[in-house]
C-alpha positions in Angstrom: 105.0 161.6 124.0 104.9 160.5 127.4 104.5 162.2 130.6 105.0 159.9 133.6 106.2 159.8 137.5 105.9 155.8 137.3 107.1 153.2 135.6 105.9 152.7 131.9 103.2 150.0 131.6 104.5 147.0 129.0 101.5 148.4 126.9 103.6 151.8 126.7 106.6 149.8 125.9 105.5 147.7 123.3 104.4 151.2 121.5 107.3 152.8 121.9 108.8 149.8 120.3 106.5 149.9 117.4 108.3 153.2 116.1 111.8 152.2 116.8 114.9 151.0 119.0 115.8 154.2 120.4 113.8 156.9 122.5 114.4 159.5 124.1 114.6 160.3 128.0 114.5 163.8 129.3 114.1 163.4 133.3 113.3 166.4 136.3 115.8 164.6 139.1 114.3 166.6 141.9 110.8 165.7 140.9 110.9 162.1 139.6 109.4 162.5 136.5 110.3 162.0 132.9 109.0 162.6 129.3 109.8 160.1 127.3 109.7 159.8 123.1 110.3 163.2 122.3 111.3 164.5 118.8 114.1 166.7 120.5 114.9 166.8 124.1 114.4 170.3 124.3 110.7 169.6 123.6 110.9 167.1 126.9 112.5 170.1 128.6 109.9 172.6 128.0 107.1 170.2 129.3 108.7 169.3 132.5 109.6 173.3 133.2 105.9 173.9 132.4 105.2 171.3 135.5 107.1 173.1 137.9 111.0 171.7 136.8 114.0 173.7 137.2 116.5 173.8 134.6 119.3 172.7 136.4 117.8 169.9 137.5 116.7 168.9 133.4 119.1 166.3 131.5 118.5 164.3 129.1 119.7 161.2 127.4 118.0 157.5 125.7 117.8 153.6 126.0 117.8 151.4 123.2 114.8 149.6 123.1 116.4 146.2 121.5 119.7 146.2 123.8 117.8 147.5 126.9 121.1 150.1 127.2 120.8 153.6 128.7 122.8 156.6 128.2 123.1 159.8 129.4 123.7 161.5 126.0 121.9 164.8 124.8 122.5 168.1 123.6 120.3 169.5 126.3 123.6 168.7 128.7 125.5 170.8 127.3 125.7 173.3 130.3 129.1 175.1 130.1 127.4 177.2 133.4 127.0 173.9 135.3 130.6 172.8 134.5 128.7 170.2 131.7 130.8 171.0 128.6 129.6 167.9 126.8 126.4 166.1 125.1 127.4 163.8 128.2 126.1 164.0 131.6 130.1 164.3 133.4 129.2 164.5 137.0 128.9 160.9 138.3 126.5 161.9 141.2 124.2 163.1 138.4 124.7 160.7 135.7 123.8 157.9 138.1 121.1 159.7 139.7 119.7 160.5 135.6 120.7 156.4 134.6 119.1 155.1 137.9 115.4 157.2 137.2 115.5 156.0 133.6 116.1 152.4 134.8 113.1 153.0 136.9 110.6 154.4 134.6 111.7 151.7 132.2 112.0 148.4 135.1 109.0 146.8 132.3 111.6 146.6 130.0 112.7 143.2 128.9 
């Protein structure tokens, strides 16, 4: 598990790698930070609440490791309250908020 405000270090890559093509992303948009290589994303959620995170501002989703592609994919979005029905992150202004973070904390990634 990772906690992190910055990029991930090619070191930190390269581990994450070493257990698999897939992690997962669970990202505080208001705060900029992200815990990354979490068992659920729920677990991601609790730590980033812990630091201060609001819930509405939690989602969660992945990148494949191999095919360096991101989604926005988790059951933490499922926010019927939020007008998030689905595992996906719907509202674009969000989604691309939650893809461009992840493309940030993971710019080492090639």
């Amino acid at each position: 598990m990772i906690y992190t405000s910055k990029p991930l270090t090619i070191k930190q890559i390269e581990n994450l790698r070493e257990k698999g093509n897939y992690t997962k992303i669970t990202i505080d948009l208001t705060n900029k930070t992200a815990v990354i290589d979490t068992p659920l994303h729920t677990d991601g959620e609790k730590i980033l609440l812990n630091k201060g995170g609001g819930q509405k501002n939690i989602w969660g989703g992945g990148v494949n490791l191999s095919t360096i592609q991101f989604d926005a994919n988790a059951v933490l979005n499922i926010r019927p309250n939020l007008d998030n029905p689905s595992m996906e992150i719907i509202d674009p202004d969000i989604r691309n908020n939650f893809l461009d973070l992840a493309e940030y904390f993971f710019k080492n990634l090639a």
